[in-house]
N, C-alpha and C positions, 0 to 999 in steps of 0.2 A: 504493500500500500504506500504510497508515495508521501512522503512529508511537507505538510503546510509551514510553508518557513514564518516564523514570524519577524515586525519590523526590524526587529534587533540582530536577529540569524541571517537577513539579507540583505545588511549594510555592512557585517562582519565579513562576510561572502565576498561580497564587492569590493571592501578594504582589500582582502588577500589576494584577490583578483589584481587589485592594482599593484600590489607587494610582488610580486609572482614578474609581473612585467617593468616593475624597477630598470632592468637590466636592461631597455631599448630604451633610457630616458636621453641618453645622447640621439639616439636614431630621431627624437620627438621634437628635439633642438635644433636639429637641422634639415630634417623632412626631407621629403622627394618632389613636392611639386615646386613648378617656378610661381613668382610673384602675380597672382590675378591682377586684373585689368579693374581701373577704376571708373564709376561713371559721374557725369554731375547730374546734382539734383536741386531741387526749388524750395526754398521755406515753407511753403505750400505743401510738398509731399510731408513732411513730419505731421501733418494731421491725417493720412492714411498710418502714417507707422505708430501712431497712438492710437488710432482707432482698433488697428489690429492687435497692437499691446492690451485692449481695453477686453477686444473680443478673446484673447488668450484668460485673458484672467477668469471672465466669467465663464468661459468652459471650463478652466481647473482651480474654479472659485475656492472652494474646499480643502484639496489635498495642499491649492498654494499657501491659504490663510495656515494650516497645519505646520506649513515650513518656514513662514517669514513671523510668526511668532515671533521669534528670535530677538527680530528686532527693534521692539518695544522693550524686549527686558534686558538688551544689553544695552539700550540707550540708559535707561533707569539703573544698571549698577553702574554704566561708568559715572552719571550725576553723584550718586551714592558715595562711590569710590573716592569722586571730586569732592566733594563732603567733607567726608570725614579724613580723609588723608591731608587739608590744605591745602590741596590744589585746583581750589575755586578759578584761578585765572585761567585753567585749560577746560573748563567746562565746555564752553564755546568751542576751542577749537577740539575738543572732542567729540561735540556734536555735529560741527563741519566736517570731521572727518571721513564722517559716512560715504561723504563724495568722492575723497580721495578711494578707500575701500570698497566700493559697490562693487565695480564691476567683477572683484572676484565674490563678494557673496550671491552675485544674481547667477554666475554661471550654470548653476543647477537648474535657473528658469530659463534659459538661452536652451538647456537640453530638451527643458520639458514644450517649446516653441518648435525645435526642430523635428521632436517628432511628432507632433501634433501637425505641422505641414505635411508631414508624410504617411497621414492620414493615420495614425496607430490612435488608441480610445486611452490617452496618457491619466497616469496618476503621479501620486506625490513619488513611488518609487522609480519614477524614470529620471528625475533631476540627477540620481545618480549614476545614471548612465555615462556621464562624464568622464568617471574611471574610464572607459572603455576605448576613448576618444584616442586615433593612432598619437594625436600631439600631448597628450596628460603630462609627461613630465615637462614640455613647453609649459603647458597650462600653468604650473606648481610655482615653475620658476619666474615665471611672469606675477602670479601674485605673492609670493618674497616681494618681489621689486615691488610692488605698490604696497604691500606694508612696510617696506624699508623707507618707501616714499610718507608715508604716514606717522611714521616714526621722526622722520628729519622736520616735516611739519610742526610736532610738536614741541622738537625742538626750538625749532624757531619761533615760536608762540611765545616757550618761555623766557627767548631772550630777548623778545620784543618788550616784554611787561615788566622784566628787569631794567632796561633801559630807561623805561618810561616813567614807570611808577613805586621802582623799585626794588628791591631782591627780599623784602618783608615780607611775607602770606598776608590776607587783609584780615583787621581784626574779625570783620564777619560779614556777611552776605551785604548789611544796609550799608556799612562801609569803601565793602569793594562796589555795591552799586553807584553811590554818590561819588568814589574817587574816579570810574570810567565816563560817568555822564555830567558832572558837576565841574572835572577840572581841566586845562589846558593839555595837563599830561594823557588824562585821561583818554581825550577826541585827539591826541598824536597816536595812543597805543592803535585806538580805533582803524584812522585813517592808515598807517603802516600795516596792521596785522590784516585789516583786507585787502591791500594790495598787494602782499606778500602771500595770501591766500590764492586769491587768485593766479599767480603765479603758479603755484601748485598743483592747483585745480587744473589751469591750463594744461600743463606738463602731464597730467594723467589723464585725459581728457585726448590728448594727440598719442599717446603711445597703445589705449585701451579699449577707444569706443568700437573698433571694429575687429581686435585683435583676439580676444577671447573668443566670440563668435566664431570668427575664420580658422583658429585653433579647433574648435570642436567639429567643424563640418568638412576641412580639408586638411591631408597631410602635410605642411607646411610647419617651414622651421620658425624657430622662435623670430629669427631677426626678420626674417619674411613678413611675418605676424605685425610686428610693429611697428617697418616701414610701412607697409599697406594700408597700417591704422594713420601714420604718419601725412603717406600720402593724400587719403581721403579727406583728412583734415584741409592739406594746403589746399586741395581741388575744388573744395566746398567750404569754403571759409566763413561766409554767413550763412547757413546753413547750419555748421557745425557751432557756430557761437551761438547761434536758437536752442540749438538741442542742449550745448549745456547749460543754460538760461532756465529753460525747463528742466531740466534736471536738477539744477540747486534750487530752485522754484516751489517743486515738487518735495524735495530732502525739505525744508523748510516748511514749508506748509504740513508735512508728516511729522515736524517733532515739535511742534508745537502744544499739540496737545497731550503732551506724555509720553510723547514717540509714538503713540497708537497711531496716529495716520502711518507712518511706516509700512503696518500689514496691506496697507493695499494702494501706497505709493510706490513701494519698493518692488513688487510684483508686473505693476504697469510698465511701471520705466524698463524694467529686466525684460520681459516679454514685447515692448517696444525696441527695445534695441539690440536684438535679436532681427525683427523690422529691416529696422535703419540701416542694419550691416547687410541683408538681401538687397536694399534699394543700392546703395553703396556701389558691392564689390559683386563683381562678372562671376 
């Protein structure tokens, strides 16, 4: 009689599966195909590639809401964490950092988009399908690089606020609120820490928005990956500053209320840009 795996026995399965294939992670890095062909596109088209982001969600309304859980409540420890450790000043850039990180936490929804195109009846257990992807160790090593990217962000965060306001923690929440919005040093951390974010954001945004996608759907090496995201960027220059507009737009308007908009901002955007990356690349 055959065995019903349960959730936990066929995510162990698929862990090992991926363990098993370790040993092609070079072959995943430098792939076999050559660089796809780029197209342009119009401001215009990102409202089919949300639309169809919108219609991904509510066919896998359920098993998605099941998986982006996550993140409402790792928005709420890292406050928590920010809390009670004193480090109220990264609050913020904690919560911006979601931007920086998306595009590896959506890659499970970029799986569960590709094969819902290819007409399979997808659940929450296909985001794992990933593992399976000839590029996975690309995939691994690419988001290293955008947490190392997230990492150096926050670095910069806290030498912005040492600069500005200080190298003291604030004595407390109404204090650091009054010393950011009340003083001169304050609207300098302000005005610095979001241009220097944006910066960031840029730089993840040109190496990522089509490079994961392209990762899971063709053999293609890592550097491939991220000129091709690289290029679709220069090719589509407004275009590509819309989507991330909407995308921090979207990240914002999700954490606002407890990070709970999250479960079904973070879902859209993932399942959109999955989209974006078919309109995109050939």
């Amino acid at each position: 009689m055959p065995h019903i795996r349960n959730p936990i026995e066929w995510v162990a399965d698929e862990l090992k599966y991926a363990a098993r294939h370790a040993g092609s992670t070079g072959h995943s890095i430098h792939g076999n195909q050559e660089a796809p062909a780029i197209r342009r596109i119009a401001v215009a088209d990102l409202r089919e590639v949300l639309r169809k982001g919108l219609d991904d969600f509510g066919a896998c309304r359920t098993d998605v809401v099941f998986l982006c859980i996550i993140y409402p409540i790792a928005g709420l420890l890292l406050a928590r964490f920010a809390f009670d450790a004193d480090l109220l000043p990264l609050l913020f850039p904690l919560a911006s950092g979601f931007a920086l990180i998306g595009p590896v936490a959506a890659v499970g929804l970029y799986e569960m988009s590709r094969e819902r195109e290819q007409g399979t009846n997808v659940s929450w257990a296909h985001a794992f399908g990933m593992v399976r992807a000839p590029s996975f160790g690309a995939i691994v090593v690419l988001g290293l690089l955008l947490l190392a990217i997230f990492l150096l962000w926050l670095g910069a965060a806290q030498v912005i606020y040492t600069l500005t306001l200080g190298p003291e923690p604030p004595a407390s929440v109404a204090a650091f609120v009054g010393d950011v919005f009340t003083t001169g040093a304050g609207w300098a951390m302000i005005v610095i820490g979001v241009a220097v974010g944006f910066l960031f954001a840029v730089a993840v945004l040109a190496i990522s928005v089509v490079s994961f996608p392209l990762l899971l759907d063709r053999d293609v090496g890592l550097g491939t990956a991220v000129g091709t995201s690289i290029r679709s960027v220069l090719a589509n220059p407004i275009p590509m500053a819309a989507w991330g507009l909407i995308v921090a737009g979207g990240l914002v308007l999700g954490s606002i209320p407890l990070f709970l908009g999250l479960i079904v901002v973070m879902p859209v955007l993932g399942h959109a840009t999955w989209h974006l990356y078919r309109k995109v690349v050939r």
